[in-house]
N, C-alpha and C positions, 0 to 999 in steps of 0.2 A: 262823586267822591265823598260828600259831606254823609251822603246818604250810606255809603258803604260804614261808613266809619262809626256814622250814629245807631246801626245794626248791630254794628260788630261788641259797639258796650253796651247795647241792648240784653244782647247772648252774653258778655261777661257776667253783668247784673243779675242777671237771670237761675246762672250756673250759681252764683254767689250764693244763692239765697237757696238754692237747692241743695249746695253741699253743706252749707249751715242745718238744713234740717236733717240730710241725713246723720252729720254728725250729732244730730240733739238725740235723732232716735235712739242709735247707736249706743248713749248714754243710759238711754231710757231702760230699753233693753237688758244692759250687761250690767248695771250698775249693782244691784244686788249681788252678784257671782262675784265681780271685780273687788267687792269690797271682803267676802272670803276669801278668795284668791289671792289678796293683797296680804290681809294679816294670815294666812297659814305659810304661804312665800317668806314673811317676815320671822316670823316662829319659827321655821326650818333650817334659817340659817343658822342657829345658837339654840336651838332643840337638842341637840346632843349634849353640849354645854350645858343647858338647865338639869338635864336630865342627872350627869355627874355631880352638881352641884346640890339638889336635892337629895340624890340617893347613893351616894358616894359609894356605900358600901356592894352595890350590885353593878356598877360601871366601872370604878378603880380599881386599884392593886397598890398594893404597898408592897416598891421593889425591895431585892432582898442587897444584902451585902453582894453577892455572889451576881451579877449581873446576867437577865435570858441571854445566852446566845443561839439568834433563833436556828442560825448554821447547823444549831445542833437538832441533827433531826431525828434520834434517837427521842428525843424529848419529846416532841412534836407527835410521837408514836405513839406514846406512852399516857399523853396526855386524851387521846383518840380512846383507846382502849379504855382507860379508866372511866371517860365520860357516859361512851357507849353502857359498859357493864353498868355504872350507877342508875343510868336513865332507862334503861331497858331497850333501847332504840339504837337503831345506826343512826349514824350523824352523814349527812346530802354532802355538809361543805364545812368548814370551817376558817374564819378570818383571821387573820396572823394582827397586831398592829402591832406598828414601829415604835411607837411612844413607851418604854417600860414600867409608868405608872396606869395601862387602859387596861381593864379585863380584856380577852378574847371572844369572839362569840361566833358561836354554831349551831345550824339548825338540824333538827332529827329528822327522822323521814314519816315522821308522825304531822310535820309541820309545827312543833314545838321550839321553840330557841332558850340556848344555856347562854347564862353569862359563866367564864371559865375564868380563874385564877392560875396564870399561867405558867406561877414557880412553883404553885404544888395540884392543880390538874383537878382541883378542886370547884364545884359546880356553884357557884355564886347567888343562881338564883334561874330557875324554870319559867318561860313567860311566851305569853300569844305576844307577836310583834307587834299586831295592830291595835294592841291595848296600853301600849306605851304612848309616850307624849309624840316621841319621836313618829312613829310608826302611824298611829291616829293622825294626826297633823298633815301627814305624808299623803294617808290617802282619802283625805276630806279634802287636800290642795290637786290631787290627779286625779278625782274622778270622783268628790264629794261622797266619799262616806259608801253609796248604796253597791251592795255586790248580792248577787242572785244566787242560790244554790250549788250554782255548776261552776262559781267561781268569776264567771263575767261581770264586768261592770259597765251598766248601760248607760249610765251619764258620763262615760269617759270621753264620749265623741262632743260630746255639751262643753266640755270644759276648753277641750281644741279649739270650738268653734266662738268662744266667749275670746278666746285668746288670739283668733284669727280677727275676728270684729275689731279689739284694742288694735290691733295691726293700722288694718283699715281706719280707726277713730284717729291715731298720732297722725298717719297721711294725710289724712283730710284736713286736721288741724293745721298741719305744718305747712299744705299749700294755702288753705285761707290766709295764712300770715303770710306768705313771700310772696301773694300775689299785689296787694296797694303798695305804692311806692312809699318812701323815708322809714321802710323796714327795721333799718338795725336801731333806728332811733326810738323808737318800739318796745325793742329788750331791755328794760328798765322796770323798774319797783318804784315806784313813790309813795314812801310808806305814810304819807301826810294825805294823801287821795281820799276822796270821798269812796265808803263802803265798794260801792259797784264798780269804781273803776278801779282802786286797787285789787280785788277778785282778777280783773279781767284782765289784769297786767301781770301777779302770779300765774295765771292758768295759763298766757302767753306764750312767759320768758320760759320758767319750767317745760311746757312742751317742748319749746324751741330748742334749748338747750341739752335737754334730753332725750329726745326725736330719734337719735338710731340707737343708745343702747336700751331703750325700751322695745323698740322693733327687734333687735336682736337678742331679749331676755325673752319675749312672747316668740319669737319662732325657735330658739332651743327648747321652750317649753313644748310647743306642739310636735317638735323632732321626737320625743320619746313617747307618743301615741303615734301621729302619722309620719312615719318612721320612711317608708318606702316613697313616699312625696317630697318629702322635706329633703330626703339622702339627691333627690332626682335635679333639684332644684340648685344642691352643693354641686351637684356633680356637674350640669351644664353652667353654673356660672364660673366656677375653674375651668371645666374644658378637661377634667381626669377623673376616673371612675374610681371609688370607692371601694377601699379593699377592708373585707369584712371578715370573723372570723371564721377561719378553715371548719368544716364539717370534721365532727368526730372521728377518728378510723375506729375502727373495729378490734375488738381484741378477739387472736385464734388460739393465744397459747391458753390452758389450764393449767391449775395446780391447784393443791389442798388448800392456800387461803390467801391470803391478799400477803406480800412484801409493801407495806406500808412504808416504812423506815427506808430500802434501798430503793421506792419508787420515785420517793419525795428527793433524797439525795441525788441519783441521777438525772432528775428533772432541774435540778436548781444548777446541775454540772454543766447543761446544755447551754445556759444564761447566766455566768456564773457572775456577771454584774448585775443582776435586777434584785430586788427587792422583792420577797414572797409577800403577795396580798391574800393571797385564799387558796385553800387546796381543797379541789372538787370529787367526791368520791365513785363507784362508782353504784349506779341502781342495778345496773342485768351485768351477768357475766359478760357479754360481750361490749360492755362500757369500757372507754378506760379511766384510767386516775388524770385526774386535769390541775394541773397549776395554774393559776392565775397571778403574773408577777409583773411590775411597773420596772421596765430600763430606764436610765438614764436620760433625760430627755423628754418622757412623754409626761403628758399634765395629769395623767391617771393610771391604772393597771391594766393595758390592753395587750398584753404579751402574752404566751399562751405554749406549753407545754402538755403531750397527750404519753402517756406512761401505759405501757402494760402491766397491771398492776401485780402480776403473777411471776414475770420474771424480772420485771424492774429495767425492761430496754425503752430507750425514749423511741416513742412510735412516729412524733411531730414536733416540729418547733415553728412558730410564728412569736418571728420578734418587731413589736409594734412601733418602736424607733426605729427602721429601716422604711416603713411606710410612706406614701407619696402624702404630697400637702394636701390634698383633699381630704385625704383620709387623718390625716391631722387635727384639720379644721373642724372634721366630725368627729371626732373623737374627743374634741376641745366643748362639745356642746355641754356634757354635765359641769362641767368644772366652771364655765363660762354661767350658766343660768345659775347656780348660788353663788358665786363671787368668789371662790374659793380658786384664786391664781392669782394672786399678789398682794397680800398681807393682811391682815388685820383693816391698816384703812379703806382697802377697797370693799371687805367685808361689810365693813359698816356702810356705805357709800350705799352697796346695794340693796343691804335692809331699811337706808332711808326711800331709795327708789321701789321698794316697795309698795309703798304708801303710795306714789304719785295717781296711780291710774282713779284712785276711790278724790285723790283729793282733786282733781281735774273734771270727776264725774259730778262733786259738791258744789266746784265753783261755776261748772257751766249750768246747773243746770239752778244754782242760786242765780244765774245774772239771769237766765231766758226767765224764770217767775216773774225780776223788778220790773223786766221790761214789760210783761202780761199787768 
């Protein structure tokens, strides 16, 4: 018995020292990416912010007496034509927002985006997206900057995989802590501690503490690369399949040119409580005109109206508050990884959890040198 027993924390001991090392590699590893990752995560949440704030004139709008009513889609028509004739270009999609002091913005089918002045239709200002703060930021944080000729980006499965590892680094951390006993007595800061062992009491509590909404900011993040894994994974841990957006229909009818004005209005008649987010144009005649508009209920615009853009009859309606929780829960993943569902403090909350992974990777890997 004695001999069982002296075996068995042989093999605890043992494991100990081996999950300690893989989590040192782990650090070793990612720590460079984690520390971009970290501050562009950080940047992204108030990147839009910075961006109106520096350049007021190319983000805002100074509303008028006469208030948008964006109902009016007469306007919304008018505002299309004008932009197109000035830019020389059709416009793909354009973004409606709700706020009456935000430009609107649209991109052409050159790949170009307008910022729009949406009481007089008036073009703001012509720009590559990814030469913005916003835009740069975005995609040095999903797939570091490099993209190939043909448009791929082949360090995007690198960034997954930096984010799948933090996964794997918080687990390993959080069992090394819950496995020696007087655990909770543990989570403590004693800010009077000598150098190394305050380190090792921050690196502690902070994991500890924040153990699953960093597992679950790093698997939202991996959701919008590997998409069809992550969805697989929601869907057996609820036990309900995932309902995604309906495939385009086709449009049969023709006619001389696009009903803009009655396709948009019909389309918002079908939904008439949602909120217009973006109206999708179409590329080939047999595209049709797509709404994209947020009901009541859902944490973003996943609702979805298909328009014949020639006679103005709604072809589809998929309304994404009627949706089962699975599809909820996946749908909750953008708005969940920048912190953007429930106010200002949690916003901020998540730009300081930002930081944690790089300040985790300082302090472990400051205590493993003292100890060398």
């Amino acid at each position: 018995m004695l001999l069982c027993l002296f075996s068995f924390n042989k093999y605890k001991a043992v494991l100990k020292i081996y999950l300690r090392r893989i989590h040192l590699a782990i650090a070793w590893v990612t720590c460079l990416f984690l520390f971009i990752l970290s501050l562009t995560g950080a940047i992204l949440i108030y990147a839009k912010d910075i961006q109106r704030l520096v350049n007021p004139d190319i983000w805002t709008v100074e509303p008028t007496d006469r208030p948008l009513n964006i109902a009016h889609i007469a306007h919304i028509a008018h505002i299309v034509q004008k932009v197109q004739k000035k830019a020389g270009f059709d416009i793909n999609f354009i973004t409606v927002e709700q706020q009456p002091d935000l430009a609107w913005q649209a991109q052409l089918n050159n790949g170009d985006y307008v910022s729009i002045n949406p009481y007089t239709a008036e073009v703001l200002q012509r720009y590559n997206y990814y030469q913005t703060l916003y835009g740069f930021t975005m995609a040095l944080h999903r797939w570091l900057v490099l993209k190939n000729e043909d448009g791929t980006t082949p360090l995007r499965n690198w960034v997954s995989s930096v984010a799948l590892l933090l996964i794997l680094e918080v687990l390993i951390g959080f069992i090394l802590w819950i496995r020696p006993k007087k655990r909770l007595k543990r989570l403590k800061v004693k800010f009077t501690a000598k150098r190394k062992v305050f380190y090792n009491q921050v690196h502690t509590v902070l994991g500890v503490y924040f153990f699953l909404p960093l597992m679950l900011i790093a698997f939202s993040g991996i959701a919008f690369n590997w998409s069809q894994q992550t969805a697989w994974l929601v869907e057996k841990a609820l036990n309900q399949p995932i309902e995604y957006r309906k495939p385009a229909p086709l449009v049969l009818s023709k006619a001389a040119g696009y009903d803009v004005e009655n396709s948009i209005k019909q389309g918002m008649a079908a939904l008439p409580e949602a909120q217009l987010y973006r109206v999708y144009f179409p590329k080939e005649t047999s595209q049709p005109l797509m709404l994209r508009m947020q009901m009541p209920g859902e944490t973003h615009a996943y609702s979805y109206v298909w328009m014949d853009p020639y006679s103005a009859q709604v072809l589809q309606v998929q309304d994404g508050s009627k949706a089962g929780f699975s599809t909820q829960v996946w749908n909750f993943r953008y708005k969940f990884h920048i912190g953007d569902f429930a106010g200002p403090i949690v916003q901020f909350l998540w730009f300081v959890i930002c930081f944690f992974p790089v300040l985790f990777a300082a302090t472990g890997i400051y205590m493993w040198v003292s100890r060398k």
